[in-house]
N, C-alpha and C positions, 0 to 999 in steps of 0.2 A: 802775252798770255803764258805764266808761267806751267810747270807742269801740276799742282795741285787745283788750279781753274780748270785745266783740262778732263783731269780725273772727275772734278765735279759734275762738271758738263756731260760728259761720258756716265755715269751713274744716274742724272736725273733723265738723259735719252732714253738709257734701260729700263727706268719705273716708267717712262711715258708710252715707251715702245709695249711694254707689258701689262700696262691700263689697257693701252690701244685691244690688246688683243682679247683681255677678258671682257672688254667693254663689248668687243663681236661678239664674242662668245654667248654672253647673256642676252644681245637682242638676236642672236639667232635662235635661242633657245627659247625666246617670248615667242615668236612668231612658228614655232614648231611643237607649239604647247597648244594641242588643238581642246582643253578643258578651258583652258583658261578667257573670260569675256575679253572681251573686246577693249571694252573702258578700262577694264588690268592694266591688259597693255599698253595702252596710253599713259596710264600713269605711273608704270614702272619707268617709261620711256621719258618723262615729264623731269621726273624724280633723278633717274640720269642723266641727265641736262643740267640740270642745273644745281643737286648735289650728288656729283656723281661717285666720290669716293664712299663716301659712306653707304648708296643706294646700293654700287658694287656690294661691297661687303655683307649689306642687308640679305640682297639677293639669295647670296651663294650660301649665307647661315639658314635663310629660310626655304629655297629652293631647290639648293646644289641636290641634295637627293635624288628628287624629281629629273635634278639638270642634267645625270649622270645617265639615269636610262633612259630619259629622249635620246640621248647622244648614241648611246649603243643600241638603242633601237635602230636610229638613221643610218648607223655603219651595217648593220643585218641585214638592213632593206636594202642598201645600195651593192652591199654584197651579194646579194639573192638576185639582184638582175643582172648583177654583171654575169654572174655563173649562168644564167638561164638567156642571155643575151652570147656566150660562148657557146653556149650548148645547139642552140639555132643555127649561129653561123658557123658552129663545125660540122654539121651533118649527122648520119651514123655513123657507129664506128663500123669497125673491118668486120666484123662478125654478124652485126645487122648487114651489112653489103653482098655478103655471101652469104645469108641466111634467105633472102631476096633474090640472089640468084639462082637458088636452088629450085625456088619456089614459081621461078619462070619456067627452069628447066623442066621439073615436075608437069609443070601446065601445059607443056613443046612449044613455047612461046621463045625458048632460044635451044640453040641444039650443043649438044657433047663440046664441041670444041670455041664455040661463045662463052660458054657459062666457064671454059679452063683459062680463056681467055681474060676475062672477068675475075677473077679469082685469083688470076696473077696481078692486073693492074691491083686491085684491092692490096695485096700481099707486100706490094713491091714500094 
């Protein structure tokens, strides 16, 4: 195998590796197109199959729009839980903690030297 077979070889991997990934791209984005029927979907998916370069390209002329704010919808929503799934498993912060201990203290539910105690762990 000389080196201009390899270069080949290596260029058609890249277009195939890069089908591969808009090919994901599009049926992730069929099956997150919650307007879209059902029988669509099969037949986008039909259409991809069995001519798939061109149904690509149909696609992304006739959908890519639509394909772009699915996509950054699902990145907002995935970001929205992560933040609110941190926020749970952090707690309060130090100011909620000592705002809470005041409010014991207030109540004599802990005394002077709990609540300086409390207020340091918090602090520290």
């Amino acid at each position: 195998m000389n080196f201009w077979e390899s270069l080949g070889w290596m260029l058609w991997a890249t277009v195939f590796i890069g089908y591969l990934f808009a090919l994901f791209a599009i049926i992730g984005d069929l099956f997150r197109d919650h307007k879209l029927n059902g029988w669509w979907k099969a037949i986008w998916v039909f259409f991809l199959l069995f001519l798939p370069i061109v149904t690509a390209l149909v696609y992304v002329v006739a959908r890519g729009e639509g394909m772009t704010e699915r996509s950054n919808k699902a990145a907002r929503d995935a970001e929205s839980a992560a933040e609110s799934y941190i926020r749970e498993v952090a707690g309060k912060s130090p100011s909620e903690e000592i705002a809470a201990a005041a409010a014991l203290l207030e109540a004599g539910a802990i005394n002077e030297e709990e609540f300086t105690a409390l207020k340091l762990k918090v602090l520290s």
